[in-house]
LUMPA-528845 format. One record per residue: residue in one letter; y, x, z of N, C-alpha, C, O in turn. Coordinates in steps of 0.05 Angstrom, whole numbers, plus 5000, padded with zeros to 4 digits. Each point is the difference from the previous one (the first is absolute). Layout:
N
AYXZYXZYXZYXZ ...
This chain:
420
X513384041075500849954972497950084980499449834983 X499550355018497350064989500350284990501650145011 X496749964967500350254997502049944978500249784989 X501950505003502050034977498850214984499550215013 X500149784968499650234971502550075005501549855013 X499350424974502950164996499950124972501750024983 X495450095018498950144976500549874973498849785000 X502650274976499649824986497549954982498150154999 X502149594986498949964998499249954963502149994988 X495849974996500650074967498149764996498249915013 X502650034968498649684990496750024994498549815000 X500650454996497150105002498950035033497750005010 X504850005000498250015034499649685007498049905011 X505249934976498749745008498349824989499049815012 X500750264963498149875000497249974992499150184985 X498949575024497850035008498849784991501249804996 X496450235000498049694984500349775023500750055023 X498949774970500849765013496649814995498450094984 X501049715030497349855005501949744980502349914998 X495650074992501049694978498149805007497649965000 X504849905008499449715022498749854989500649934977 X497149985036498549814981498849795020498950105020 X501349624977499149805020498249955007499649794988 X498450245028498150015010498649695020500649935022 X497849984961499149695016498250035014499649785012 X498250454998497949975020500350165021501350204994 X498149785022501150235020496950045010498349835007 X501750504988497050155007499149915021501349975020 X495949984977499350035034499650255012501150204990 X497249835033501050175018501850085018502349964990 X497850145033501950065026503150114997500150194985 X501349775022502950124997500050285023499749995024 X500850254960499250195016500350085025499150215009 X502549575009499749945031497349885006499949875021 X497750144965498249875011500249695000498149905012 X503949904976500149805006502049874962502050084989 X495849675004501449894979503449904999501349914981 X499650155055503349795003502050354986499950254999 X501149614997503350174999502449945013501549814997 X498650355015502149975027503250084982501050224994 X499849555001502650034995502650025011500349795013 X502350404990501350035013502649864975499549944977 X503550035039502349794985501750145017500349995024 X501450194950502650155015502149924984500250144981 X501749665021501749855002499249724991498349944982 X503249905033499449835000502249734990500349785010 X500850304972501549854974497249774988497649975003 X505349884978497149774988498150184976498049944987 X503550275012497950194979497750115004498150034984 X502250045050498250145018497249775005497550014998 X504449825009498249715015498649874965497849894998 X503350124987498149984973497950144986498449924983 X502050335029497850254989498349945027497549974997 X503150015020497949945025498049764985497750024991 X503849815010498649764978497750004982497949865001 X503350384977498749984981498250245002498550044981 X501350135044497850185007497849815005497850024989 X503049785031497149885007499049794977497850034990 X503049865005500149854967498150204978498349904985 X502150315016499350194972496250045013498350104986 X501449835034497550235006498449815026501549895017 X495650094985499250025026500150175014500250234991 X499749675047499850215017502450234998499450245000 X503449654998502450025012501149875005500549804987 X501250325051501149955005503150135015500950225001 X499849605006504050205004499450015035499549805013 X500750484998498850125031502449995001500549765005 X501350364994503350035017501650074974499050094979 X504349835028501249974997502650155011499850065024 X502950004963502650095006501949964979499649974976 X502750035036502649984995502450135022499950015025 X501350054964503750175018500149695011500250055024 X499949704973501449665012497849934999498050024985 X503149835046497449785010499549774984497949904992 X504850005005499649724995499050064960498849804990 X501550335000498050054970497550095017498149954986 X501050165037497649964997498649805008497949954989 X503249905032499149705003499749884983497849904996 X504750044983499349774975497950084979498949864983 X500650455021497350124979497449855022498649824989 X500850225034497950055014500349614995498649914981 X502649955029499249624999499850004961498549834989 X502850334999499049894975497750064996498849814992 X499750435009497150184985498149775022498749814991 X501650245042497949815016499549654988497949885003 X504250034986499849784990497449964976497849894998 X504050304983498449934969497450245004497949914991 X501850305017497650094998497649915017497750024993 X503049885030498249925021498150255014500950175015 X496849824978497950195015501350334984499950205015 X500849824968500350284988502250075019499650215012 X502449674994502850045020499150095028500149845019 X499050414986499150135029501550215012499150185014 X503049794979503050055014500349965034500349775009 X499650445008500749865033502950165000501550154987 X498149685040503850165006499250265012501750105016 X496749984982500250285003499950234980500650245005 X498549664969500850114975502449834982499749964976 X502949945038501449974985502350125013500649985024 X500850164955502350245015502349994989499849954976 X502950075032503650054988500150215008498350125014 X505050014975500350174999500150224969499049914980 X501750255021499750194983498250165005500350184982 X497449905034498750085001497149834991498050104990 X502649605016497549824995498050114985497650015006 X503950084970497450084972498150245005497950044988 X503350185037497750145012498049895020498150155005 X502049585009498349925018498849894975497750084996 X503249754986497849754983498150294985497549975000 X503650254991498850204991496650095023497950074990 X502749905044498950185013498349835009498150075013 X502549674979498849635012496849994992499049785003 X499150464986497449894992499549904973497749944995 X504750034983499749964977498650154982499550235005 X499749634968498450194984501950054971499550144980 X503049685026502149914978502049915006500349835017 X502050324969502749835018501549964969499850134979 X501449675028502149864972503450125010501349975021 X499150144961504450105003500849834993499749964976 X501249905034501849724988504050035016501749825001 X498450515011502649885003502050064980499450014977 X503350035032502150094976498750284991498550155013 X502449874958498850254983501550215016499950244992 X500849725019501350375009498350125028500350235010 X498449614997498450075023497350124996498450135014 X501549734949496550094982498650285009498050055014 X503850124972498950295010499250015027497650065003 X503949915017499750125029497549815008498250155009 X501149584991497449905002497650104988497950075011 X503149944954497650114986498650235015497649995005 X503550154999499250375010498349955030497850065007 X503949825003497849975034499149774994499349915022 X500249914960497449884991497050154991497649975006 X504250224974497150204994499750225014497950134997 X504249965023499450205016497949865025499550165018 X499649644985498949845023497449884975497949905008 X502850144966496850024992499749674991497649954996 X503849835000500449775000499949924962501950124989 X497049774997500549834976502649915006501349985021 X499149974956504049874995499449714976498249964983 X503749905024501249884982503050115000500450185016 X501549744971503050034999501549834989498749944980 X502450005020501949844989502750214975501150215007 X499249694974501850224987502749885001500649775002 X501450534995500150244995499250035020500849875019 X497450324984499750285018501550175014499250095022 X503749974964502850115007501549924992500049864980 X502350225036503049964987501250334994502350014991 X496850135011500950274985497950244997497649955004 X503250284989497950064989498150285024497950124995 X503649895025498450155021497949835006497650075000 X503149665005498049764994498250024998498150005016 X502250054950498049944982497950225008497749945005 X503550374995498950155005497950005030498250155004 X502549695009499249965030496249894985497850105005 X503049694976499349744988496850194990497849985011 X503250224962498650134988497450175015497650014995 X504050115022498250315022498449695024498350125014 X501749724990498749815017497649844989498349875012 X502150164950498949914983497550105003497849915009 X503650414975497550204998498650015030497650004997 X503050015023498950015024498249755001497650035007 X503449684987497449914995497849994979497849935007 X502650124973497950094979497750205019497749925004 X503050325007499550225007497649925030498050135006 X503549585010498249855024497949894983497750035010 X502549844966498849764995501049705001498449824995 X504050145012501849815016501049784971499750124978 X501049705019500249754982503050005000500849965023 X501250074961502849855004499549784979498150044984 X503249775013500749804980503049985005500950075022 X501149844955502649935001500449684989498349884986 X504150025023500449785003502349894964502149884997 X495850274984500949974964497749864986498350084984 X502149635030497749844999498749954972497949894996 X504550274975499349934980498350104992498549894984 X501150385027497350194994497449825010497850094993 X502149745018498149845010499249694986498249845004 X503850184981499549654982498450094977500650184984 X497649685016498649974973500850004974498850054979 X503549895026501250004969501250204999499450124980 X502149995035500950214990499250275002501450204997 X495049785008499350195011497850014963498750194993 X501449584995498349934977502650104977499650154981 X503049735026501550174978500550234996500250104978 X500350045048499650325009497750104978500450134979 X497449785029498750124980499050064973498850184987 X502749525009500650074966502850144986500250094977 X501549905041502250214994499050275004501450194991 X496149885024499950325005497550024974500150164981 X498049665021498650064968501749964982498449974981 X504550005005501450004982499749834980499650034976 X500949715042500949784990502249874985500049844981 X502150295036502050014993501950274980502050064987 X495350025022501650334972500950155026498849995021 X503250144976501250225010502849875011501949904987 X497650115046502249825008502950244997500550245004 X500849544987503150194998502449935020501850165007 X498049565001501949865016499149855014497949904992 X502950035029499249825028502749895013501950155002 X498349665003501749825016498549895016497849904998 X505250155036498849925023501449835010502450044999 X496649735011503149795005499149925031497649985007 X504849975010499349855027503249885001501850125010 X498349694980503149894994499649685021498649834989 X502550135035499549685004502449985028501950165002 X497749675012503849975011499050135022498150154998 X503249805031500450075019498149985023499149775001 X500350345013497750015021500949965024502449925001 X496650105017500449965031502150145013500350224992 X501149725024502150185016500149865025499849755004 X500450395008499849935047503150125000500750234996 X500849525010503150115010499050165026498049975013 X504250224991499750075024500749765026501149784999 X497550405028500949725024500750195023498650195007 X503949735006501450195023497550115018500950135019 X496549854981499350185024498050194978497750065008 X503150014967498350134986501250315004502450064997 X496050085008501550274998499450164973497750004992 X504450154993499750124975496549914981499149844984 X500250425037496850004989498549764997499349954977 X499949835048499949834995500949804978498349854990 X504150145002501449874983498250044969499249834984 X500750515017500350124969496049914994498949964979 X499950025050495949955002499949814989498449954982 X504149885029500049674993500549884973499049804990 X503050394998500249904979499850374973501850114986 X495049965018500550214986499750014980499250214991 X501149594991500149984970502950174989500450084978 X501149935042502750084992500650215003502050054987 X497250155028500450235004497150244985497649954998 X503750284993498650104984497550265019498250174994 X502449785016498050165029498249865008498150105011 X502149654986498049865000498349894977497650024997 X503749904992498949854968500350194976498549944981 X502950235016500650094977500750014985500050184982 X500849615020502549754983497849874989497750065003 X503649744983497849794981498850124984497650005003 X503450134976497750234980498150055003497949984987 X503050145048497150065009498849855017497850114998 X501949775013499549745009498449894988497650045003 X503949734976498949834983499150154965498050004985 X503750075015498850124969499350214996500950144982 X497149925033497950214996497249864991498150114988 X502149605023497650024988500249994966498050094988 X504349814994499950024977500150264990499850024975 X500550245044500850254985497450165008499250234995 X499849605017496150095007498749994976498950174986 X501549465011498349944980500350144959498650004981 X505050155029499750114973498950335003499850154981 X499849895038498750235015497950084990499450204988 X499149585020497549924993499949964968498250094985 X503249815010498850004967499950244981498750054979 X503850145039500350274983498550175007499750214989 X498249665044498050285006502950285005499450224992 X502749755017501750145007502349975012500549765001 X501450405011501849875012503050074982499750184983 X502449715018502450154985500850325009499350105021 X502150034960501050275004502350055010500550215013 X501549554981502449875011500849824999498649834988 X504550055023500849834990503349935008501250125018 X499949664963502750054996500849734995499149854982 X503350085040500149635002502549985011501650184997 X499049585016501249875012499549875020497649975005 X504049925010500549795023502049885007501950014985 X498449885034502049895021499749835020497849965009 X504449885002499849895015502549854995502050135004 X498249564984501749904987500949715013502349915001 X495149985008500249795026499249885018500249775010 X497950544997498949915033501650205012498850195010 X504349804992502550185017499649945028500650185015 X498649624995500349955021499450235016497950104992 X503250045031498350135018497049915012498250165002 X501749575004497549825004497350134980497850005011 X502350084965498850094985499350374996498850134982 X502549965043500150225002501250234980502450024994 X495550154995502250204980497950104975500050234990 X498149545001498650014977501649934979502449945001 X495850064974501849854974497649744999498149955013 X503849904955498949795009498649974968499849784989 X499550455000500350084972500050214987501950155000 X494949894980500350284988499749984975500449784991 X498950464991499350024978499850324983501850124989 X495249945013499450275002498950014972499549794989 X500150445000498950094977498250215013500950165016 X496749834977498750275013498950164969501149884982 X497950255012498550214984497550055009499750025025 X498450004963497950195002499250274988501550174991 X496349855011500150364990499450004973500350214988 X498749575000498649934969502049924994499849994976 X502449925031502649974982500149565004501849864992 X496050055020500249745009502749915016501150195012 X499949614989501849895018499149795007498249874990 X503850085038499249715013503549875001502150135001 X497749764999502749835007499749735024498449825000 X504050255020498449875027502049945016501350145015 X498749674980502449745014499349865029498049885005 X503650165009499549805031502249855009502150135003 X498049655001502949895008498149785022497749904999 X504950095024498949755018503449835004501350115017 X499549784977501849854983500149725001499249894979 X501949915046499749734995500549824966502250074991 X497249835000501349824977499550134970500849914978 X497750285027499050204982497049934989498449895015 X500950194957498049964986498150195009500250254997 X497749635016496850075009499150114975500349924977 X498050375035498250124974498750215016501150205008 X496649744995497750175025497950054971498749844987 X501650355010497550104978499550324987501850165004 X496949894988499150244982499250034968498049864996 X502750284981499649984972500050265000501650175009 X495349844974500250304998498949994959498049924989 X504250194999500149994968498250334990500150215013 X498849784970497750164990500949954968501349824989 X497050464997500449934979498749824986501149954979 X496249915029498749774992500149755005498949814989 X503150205037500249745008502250055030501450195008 X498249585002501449895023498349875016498149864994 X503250225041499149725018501049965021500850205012 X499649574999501150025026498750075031500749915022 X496950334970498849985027497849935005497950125001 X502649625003498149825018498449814996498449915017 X502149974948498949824985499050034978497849944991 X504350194997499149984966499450264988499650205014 X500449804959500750244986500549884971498549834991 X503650264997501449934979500150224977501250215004 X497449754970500250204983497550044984498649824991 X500950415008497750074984496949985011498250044984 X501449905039497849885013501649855032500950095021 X498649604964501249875015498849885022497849934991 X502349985035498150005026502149815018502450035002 X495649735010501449955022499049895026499249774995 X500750285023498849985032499549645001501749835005 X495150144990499049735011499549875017500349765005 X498350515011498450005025500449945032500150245002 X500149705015500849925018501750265013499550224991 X501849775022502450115019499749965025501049795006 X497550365019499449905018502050145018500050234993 X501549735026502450085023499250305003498050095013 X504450104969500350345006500950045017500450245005 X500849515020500350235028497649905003498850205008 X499449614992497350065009498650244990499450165017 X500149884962498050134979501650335006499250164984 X502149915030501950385008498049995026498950215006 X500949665003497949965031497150064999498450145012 X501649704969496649954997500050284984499150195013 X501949864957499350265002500550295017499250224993 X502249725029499950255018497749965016498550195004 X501249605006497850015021496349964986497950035012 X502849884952497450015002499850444991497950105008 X503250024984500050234997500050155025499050235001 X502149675020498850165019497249965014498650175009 X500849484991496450005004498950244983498350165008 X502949844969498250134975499550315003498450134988 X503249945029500150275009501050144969498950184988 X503349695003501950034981502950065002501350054979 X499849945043502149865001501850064984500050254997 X502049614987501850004986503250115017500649965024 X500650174959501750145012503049974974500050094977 X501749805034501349884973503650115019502049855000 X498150415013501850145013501950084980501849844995 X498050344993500950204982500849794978502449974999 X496349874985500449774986502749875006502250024988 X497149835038503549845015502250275006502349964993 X497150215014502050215004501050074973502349904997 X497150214982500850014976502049874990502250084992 X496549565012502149814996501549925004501749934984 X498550035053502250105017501750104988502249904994 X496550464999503450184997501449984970502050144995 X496549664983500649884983502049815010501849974983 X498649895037501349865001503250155020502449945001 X495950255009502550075007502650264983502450025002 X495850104986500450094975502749834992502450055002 X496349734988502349794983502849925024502449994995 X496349975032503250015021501150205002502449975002 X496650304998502150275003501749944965502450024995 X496149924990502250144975502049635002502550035001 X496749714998501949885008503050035022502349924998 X496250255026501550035016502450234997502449955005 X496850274988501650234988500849934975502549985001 X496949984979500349904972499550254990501850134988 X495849955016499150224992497350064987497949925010 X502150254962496350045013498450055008500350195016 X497349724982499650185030496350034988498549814995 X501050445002497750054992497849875019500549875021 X497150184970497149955027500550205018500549935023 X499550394970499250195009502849945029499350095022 X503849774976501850045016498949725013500149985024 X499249874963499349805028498450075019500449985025 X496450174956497650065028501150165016499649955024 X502350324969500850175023502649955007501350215002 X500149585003501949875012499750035034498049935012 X504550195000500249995027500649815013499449965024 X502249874956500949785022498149875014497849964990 X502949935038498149905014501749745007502550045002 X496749755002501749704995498749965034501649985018 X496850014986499049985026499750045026498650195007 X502749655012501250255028497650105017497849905004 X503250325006497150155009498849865036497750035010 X504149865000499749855011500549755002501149914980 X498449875043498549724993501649895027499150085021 X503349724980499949935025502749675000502050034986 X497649755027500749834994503750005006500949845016 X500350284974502750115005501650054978499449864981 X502550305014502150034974498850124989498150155005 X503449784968499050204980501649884970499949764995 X501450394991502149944986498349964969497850074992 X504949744994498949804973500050224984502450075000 X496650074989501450194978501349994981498849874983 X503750235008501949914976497349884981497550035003 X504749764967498649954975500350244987502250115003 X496349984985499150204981502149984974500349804986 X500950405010502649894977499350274976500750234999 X497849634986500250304972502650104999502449955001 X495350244994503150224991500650165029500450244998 X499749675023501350135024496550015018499050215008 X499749524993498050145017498650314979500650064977 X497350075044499750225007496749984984498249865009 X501650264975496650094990498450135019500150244996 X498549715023499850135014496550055004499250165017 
C-alpha cells in the first residue's frame, strides 16, 4: 500500500514551490543518461487513457519508445498492445515477454528495463505505483487524481519529495498547465492583470459517462475494476476524478490551495446499483486564506446543461482561463494551441534530457486533496477544514488485492455519514 504518515500534518509542512510549466519545442541534444538518446517507456494500465498517453509519449519527442507493458486483464492488454503496434509502428517494441496481468503487473513493467513508466490505472492504485516507481528510481508520468483519500495523498507527497531528492521527473496528467493559453493567461493574472483575484468558479457540469453492466462470471472486484468510475476506492467519485482538473486550474491561479470547504451533493439519478455508490452531483464552496472563494459545481447528469470551464474575477478585470482577459487590460490568446496531452510529455521528457527534470508531485497532490476536501464535507455535510482532510485516517483502499468479493459500500447520507 505504500508508506502512511500518522504524524499530523500543518499547511506550512505541505506546502512547497511547484515548477511552472512551460512548453518546450526543441529537445536538447545529447545522451539520455542511460548512455543512449531512446527512452524506454513502460504502460501501467491499459485503459483507452493509458493506450493514449502511450500515444502521445511517442508523438511528443524523438527516440521514444513503449518496452513493456501491464494490466490486472488480458484482454485490455491485448486491445492496448494491437492498438499502440498498429499506429506507432517502429516506436511499439513491446514482446510478450514484457507484457504482464495481474495485480502485480505494474512491478514487472517497473523492473522491465524502463527509463519511464506512465500510471494510467484507476486513481486509487496512484500512490502504491507512484512510490515503487520512485523507489526503483524510474521518471513518472501519471495520470490524475493521484488519490482517492488522503493517506493517499500523503503516500503521493513523501514519494514526491523522494523524487526531487533522486533527481527523478514526475509530470501529472492536468494537461491545462501545459496549453499555451492557459499557461499565457496564468501569467497575466499572476503579474496583476486582473487586480486582486477575489472569486473563481469551477464548473465540470455535462451528462453521463460510461457504465459496464455487470456479467454472471464477474466476481465483486472484477465487476467494481470494470466499471470503477462508480465506486469511490477507486475513482473518488467524480469531483475527484473529473473535476480536479478545474479546481487545479483555480489552484493555480491563486498560487494556493483552499483552507476549507463547505457544499453539497448527492445522488439523485444514477440510483441504480449498476452505478455503484457515488453521487451524481456536487456543489462546494471552498475559502482561501486571503479571504478568496471559489465556487465549484460538478454534475454528470443525462439531459442536463454542459458547462466545462473556469472564471477567475479580480478587481481589474475577468477571465475565463484560457482565452481572454476582460477589463482593465484586456488580452486574448491568438496563437496556435498545439495538443496538451502532447505538450505534458514533451515537457517531461525534454526536462529530463535537460538534466532538469520537472517534478509537478506535490502540485497534483494538493489538488487532489482539494478535491477531496470538497467530497468529505459533501458527504458528511460538514466542514471540513484543510488541516482535517490532510490528517484524515480514513483509508478507502483495501490493503489487499485479489479477484474475489468485496462489498459496494453504503451511499454516503449527510448528516449520518461519519467525518472521519
Amino acid at each position: 500500500m505504500g508508506v502512511r504518515t500518522d504524524a499530523p500534518l500543518t499547511r506550512r509542512d505541505f506546502i512547497a514551490a511547484t515548477t511552472a510549466a512551460t512548453a518546450t519545442f526543441l529537445i536538447p541534444s545529447g545522451a539520455f543518461a542511460q548512455g543512449s538518446d531512446t527512452i524506454k517507456v513502460g504502460l501501467i494500465g491499459c485503459g483507452g487513457r493509458g493506450t493514449g498517453a502511450a500515444g502521445d509519449a511517442v508523438a511528443s519527442s524523438p527516440g521514444v519508445v513503449i518496452w513493456s507493458m501491464g494490466d490486472v486483464f488480458q484482454d485490455r492488454l491485448d486491445g492496448s498492445r494491437k492498438q499502440l503496434q498498429d499506429s506507432l509502428k517502429n516506436a511499439y517494441k513491446v514482446t510478450n515477454d514484457r507484457a504482464f496481468t495481474g495485480f502485480d503487473a505494474y512491478q514487472k513493467v517497473i523492473n522491465s528495463g524502463v527509463d519511464l513508466v506512465i500510471l494510467a490505472t484507476p486513481p486509487g492504485f496512484r500512490p502504491i505505483h507512484l512510490k515503487a516507481a520512485i523507489d526503483a528510481k524510474k521518471h513518472v508520468f501519471m495520470e490524475k487524481p493521484v488519490a482517492v483519500d488522503a493517506p493517499g495523498v500523503r503516500t503521493v507527497i513523501e514519494a514526491s519529495d523522494r523524487a526531487s531528492a533522486l533527481g527523478l521527473g514526475i509530470v501529472a496528467g492536468t494537461q491545462r498547465r501545459h496549453d499555451l493559453a492557459y499557461i499565457e493567461t496564468m501569467k497575466r493574472v499572476h503579474d496583476g492583470a486582473i487586480g486582486d483575484v477575489h472569486t473563481l468558479y469551477a464548473y465540470w457540469n455535462q451528462g453521463g459517462l460510461w457504465m459496464n453492466p455487470r456479467q454472471a462470471n464477474w466476481s465483486d472486484m472484477e465487476w467494481q475494476l470494470r466499471n470503477w468510475l462508480y465506486f469511490t476506492w477507486l475513482s473518488g467519485d467524480h469531483i475527484t476524478e473529473q473535476h480536479v482538473h478545474n479546481l487545479d486550474v483555480c489552484n493555480w491561479a491563486m498560487r494556493a490551495h483552499p483552507v476549507k470547504a463547505y457544499g453539497m451533493g448527492g445522488r439523485q439519478v444514477r440510483t441504480d446499483p449498476a452505478y455503484g455508490h457515488v453521487y451524481d452531483h456536487f456543489a462546494i464552496e471552498y475559502d482561501y486564506e486571503n479571504g478568496a472563494r471559489m465556487i465549484s459545481q460538478c454534475r454528470q447528469i443525462d439531459g442536463t446543461a454542459s458547462r466545462v470551464a473556469e472564471h477567475i474575477v479580480g478587481t481589474k478585470g475577468t477571465t475565463n482561463a484560457n482565452t481572454n482577459i476582460k477589463g482593465a487590460n484586456p488580452w486574448r490568446w491568438e496563437g496556435d494551441r498545439p495538443n496538451p496531452y502532447m505538450l505534458e510529455h514533451r515537457d517531461l521528457i525534454t526536462s529530463i534530457r535537460a538534466g532538469k527534470p520537472l517534478n509537478e508531485g506535490r502540485q497534483i497532490a494538493e489538488s487532489t486533496l482539494t478535491a477531496i476536501m470538497g467530497r468529505m464535507a459533501a458527504y458528511t455535510g460538514q466542514e471540513v477544514t484543510w488541516e482535517q482532510a490532510l490528517n484524515s485516517q480514513e483509508s478507502l483502499v483495501p490493503t489487499t488485492f485479489s479477484l474475489g468479493p468485496i462489498a459496494t459500500p453504503p451511499v454516503a447520507v449527510p448528516g449520518k455519514t461519519a467525518l472521519k
